[in-house]
PDB file of N, CA, C and O in Angstrom:
ATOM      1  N   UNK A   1      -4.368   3.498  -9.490  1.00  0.00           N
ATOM      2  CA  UNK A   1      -3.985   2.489  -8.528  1.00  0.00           C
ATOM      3  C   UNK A   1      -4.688   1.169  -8.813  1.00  0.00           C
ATOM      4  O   UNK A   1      -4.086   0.097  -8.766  1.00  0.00           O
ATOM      5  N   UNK A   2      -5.780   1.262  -9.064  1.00  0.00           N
ATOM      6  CA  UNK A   2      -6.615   0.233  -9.320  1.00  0.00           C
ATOM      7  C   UNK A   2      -6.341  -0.928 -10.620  1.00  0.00           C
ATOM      8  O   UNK A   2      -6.667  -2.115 -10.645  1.00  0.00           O
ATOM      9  N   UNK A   3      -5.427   0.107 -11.951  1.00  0.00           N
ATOM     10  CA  UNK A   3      -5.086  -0.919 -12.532  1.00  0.00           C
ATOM     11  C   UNK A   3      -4.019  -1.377 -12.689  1.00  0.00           C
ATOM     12  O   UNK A   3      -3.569  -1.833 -13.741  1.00  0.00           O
ATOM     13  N   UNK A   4      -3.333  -1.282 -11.335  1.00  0.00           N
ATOM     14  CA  UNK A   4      -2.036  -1.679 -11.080  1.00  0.00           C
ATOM     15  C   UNK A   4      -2.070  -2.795 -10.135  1.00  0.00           C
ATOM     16  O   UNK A   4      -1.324  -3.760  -9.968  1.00  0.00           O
ATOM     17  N   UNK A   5      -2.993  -2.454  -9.642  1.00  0.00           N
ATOM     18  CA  UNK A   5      -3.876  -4.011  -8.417  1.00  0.00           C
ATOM     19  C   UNK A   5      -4.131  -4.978  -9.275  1.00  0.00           C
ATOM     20  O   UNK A   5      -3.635  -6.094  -9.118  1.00  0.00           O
ATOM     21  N   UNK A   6      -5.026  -4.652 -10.413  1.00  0.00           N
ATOM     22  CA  UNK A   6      -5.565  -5.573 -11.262  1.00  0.00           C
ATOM     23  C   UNK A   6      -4.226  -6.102 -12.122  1.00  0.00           C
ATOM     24  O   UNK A   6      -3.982  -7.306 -12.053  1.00  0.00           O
ATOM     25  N   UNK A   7      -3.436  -5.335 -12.849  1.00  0.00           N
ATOM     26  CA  UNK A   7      -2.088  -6.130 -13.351  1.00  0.00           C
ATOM     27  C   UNK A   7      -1.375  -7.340 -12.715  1.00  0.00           C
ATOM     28  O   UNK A   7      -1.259  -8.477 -13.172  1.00  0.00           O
ATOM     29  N   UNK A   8      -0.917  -6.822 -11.536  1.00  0.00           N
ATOM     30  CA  UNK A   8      -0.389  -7.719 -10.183  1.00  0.00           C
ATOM     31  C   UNK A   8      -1.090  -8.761 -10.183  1.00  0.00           C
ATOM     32  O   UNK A   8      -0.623  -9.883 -10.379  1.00  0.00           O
ATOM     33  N   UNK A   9      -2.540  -8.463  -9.919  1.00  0.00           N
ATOM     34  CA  UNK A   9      -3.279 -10.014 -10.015  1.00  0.00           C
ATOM     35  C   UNK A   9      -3.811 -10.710 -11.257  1.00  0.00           C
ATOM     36  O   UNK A   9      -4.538 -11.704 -11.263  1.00  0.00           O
ATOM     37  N   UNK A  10      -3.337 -10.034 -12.323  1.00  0.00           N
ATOM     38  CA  UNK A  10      -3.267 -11.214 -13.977  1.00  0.00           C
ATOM     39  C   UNK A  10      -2.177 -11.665 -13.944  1.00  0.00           C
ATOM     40  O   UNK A  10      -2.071 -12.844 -14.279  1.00  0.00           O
ATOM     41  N   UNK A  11      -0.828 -10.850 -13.493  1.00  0.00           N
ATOM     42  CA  UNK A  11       0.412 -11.616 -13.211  1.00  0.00           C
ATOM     43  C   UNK A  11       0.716 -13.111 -12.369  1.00  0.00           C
ATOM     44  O   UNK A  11       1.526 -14.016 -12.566  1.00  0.00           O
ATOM     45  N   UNK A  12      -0.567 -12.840 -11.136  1.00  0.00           N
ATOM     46  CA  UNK A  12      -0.615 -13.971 -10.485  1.00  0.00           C
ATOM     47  C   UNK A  12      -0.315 -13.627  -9.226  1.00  0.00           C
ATOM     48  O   UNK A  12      -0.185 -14.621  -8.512  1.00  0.00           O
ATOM     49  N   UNK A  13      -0.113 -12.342  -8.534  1.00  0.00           N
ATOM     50  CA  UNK A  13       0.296 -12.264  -7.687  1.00  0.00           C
ATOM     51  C   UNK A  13      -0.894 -12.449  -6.366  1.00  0.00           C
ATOM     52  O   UNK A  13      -1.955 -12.942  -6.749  1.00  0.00           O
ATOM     53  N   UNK A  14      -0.840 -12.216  -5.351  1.00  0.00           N
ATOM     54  CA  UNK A  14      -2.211 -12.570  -4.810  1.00  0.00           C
ATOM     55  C   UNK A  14      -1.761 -11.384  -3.426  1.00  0.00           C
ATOM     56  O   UNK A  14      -0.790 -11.602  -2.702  1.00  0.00           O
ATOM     57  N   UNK A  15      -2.766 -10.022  -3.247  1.00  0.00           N
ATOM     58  CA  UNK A  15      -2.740  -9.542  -2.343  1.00  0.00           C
ATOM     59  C   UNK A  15      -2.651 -10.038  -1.256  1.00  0.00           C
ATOM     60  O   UNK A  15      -3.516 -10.863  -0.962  1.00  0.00           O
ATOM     61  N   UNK A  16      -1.684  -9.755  -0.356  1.00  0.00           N
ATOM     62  CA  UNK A  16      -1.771 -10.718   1.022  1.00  0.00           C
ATOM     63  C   UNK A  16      -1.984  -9.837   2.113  1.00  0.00           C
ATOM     64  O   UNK A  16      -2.473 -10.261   3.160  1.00  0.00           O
ATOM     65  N   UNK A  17      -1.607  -8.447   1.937  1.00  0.00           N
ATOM     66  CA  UNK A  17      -1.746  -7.584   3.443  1.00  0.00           C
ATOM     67  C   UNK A  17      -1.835  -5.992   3.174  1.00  0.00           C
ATOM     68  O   UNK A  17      -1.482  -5.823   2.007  1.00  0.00           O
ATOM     69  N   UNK A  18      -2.051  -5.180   3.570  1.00  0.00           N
ATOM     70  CA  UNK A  18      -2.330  -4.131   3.229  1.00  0.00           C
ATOM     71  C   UNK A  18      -1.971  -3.553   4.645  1.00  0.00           C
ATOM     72  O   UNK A  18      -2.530  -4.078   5.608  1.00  0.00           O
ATOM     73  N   UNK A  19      -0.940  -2.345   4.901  1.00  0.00           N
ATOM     74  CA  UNK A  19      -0.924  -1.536   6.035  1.00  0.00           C
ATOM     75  C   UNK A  19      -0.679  -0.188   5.645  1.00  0.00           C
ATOM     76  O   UNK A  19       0.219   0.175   4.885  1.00  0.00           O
ATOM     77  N   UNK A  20      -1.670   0.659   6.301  1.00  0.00           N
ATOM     78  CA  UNK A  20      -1.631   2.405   5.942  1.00  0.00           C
ATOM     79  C   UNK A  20      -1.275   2.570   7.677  1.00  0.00           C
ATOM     80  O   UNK A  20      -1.552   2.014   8.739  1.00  0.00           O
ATOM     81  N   UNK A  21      -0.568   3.592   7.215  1.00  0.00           N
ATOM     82  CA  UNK A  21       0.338   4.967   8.495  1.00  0.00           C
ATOM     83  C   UNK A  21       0.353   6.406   7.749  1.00  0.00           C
ATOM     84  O   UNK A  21       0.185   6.914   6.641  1.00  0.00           O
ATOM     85  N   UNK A  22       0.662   6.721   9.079  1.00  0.00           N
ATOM     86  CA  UNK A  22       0.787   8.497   8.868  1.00  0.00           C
ATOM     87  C   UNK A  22       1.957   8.698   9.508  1.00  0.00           C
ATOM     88  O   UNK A  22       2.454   7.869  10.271  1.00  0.00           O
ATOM     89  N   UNK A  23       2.549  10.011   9.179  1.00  0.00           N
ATOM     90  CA  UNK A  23       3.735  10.718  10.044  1.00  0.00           C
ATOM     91  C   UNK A  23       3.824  12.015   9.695  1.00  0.00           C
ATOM     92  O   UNK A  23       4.165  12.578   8.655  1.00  0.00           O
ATOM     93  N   UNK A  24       3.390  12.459  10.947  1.00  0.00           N
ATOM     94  CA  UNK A  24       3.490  14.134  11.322  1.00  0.00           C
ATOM     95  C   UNK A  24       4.552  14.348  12.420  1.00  0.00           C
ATOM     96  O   UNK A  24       5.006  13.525  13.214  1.00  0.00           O
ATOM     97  N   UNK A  25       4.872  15.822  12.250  1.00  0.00           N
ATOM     98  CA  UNK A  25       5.741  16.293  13.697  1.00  0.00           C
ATOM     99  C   UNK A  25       5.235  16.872  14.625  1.00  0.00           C
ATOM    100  O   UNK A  25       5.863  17.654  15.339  1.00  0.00           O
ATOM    101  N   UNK A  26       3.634  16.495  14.818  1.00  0.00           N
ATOM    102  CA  UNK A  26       3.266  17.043  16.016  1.00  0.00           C
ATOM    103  C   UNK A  26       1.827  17.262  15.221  1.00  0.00           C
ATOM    104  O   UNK A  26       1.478  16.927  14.090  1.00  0.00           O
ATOM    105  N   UNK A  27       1.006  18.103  16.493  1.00  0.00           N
ATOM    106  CA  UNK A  27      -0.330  18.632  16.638  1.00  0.00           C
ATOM    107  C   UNK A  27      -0.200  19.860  15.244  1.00  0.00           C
ATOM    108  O   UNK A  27      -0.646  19.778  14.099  1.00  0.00           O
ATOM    109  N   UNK A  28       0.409  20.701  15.758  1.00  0.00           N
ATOM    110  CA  UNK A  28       0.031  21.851  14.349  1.00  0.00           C
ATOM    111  C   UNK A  28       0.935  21.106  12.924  1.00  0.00           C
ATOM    112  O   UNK A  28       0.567  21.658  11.887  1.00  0.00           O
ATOM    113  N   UNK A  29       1.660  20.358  12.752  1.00  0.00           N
ATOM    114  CA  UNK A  29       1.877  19.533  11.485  1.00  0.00           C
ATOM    115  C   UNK A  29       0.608  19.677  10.282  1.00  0.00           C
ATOM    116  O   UNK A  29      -0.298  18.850  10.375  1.00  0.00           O
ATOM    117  N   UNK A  30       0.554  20.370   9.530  1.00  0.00           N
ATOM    118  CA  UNK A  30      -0.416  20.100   8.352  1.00  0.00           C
ATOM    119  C   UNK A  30      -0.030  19.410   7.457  1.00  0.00           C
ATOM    120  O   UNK A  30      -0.974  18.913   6.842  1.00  0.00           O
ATOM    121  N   UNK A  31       0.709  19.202   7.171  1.00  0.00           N
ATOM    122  CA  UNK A  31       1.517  18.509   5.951  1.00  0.00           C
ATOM    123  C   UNK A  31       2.087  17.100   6.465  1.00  0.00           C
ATOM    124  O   UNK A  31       3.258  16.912   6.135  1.00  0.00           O
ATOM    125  N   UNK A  32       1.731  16.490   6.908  1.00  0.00           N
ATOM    126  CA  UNK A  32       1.798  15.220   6.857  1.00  0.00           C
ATOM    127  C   UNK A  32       1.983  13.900   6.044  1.00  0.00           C
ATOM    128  O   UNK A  32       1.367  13.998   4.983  1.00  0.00           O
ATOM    129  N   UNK A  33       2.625  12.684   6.175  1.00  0.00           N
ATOM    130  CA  UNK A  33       2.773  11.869   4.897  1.00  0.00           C
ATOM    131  C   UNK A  33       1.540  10.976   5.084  1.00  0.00           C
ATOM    132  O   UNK A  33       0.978  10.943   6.179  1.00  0.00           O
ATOM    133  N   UNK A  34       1.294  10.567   4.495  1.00  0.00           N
ATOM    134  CA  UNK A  34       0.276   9.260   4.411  1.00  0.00           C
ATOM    135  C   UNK A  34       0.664   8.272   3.319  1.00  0.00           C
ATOM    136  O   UNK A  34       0.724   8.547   2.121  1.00  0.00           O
ATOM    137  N   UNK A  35       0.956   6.931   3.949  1.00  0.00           N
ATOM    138  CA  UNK A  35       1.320   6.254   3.171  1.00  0.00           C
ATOM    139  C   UNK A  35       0.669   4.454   3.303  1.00  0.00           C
ATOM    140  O   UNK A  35       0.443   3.994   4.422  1.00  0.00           O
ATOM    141  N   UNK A  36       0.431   3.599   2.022  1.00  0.00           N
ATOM    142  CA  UNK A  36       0.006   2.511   1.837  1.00  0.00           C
ATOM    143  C   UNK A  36       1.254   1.769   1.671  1.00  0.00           C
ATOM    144  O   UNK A  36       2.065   2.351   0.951  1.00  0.00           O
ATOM    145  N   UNK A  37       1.569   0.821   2.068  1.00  0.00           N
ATOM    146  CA  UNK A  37       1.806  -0.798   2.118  1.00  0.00           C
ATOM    147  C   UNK A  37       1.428  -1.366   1.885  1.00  0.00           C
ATOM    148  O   UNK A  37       0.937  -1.988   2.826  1.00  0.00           O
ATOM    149  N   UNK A  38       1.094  -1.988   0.412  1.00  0.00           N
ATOM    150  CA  UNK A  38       0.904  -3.567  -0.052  1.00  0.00           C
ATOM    151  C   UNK A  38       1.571  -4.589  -0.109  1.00  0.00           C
ATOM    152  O   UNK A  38       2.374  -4.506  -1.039  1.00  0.00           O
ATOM    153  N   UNK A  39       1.648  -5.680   0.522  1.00  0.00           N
ATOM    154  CA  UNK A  39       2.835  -7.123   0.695  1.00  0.00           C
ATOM    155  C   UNK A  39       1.822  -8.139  -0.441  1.00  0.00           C
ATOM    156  O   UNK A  39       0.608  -8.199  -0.245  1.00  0.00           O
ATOM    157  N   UNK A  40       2.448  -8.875  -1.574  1.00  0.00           N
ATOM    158  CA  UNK A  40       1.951  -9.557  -1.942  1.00  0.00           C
ATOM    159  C   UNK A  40       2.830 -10.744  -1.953  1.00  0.00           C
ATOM    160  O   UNK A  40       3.986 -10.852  -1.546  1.00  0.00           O
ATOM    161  N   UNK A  41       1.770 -11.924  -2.696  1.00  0.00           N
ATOM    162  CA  UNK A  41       2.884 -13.389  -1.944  1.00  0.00           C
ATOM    163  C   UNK A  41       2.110 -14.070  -3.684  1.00  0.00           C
ATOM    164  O   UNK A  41       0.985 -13.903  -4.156  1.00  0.00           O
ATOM    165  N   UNK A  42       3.544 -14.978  -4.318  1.00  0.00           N
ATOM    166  CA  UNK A  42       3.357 -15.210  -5.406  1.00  0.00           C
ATOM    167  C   UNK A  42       3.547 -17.207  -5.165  1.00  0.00           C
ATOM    168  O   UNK A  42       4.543 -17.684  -4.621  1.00  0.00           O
ATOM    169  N   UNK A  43       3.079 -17.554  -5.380  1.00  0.00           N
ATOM    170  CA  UNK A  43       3.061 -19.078  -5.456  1.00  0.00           C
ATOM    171  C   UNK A  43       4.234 -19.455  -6.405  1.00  0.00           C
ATOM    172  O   UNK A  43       4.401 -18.755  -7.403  1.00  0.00           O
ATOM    173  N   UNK A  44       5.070 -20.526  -6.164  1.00  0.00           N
ATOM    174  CA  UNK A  44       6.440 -20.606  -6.870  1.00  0.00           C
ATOM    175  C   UNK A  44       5.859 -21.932  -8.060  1.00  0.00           C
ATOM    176  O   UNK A  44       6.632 -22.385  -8.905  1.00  0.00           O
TER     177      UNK A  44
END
């Protein structure tokens, strides 16, 4: 992951936001998703 962050930002891109969530179907759910959101914003 890390040198895919670092690519993005030699490209020029510039991290702008980051949002993590989960989604289960309840209390006994073990298997759950967990997932990252990165939004980046590129100067034209």
């Amino acid at each position: 992951m890390m040198q895919w962050l670092n690519q993005m930002a030699a490209d020029g891109w510039e991290l702008a936001f980051v949002s993590g969530g989960v989604e289960s179907s309840g209390d006994k759910d073990t298997n759950g998703i967990y997932l990252s959101r990165y939004i980046f914003k590129k100067p034209l």
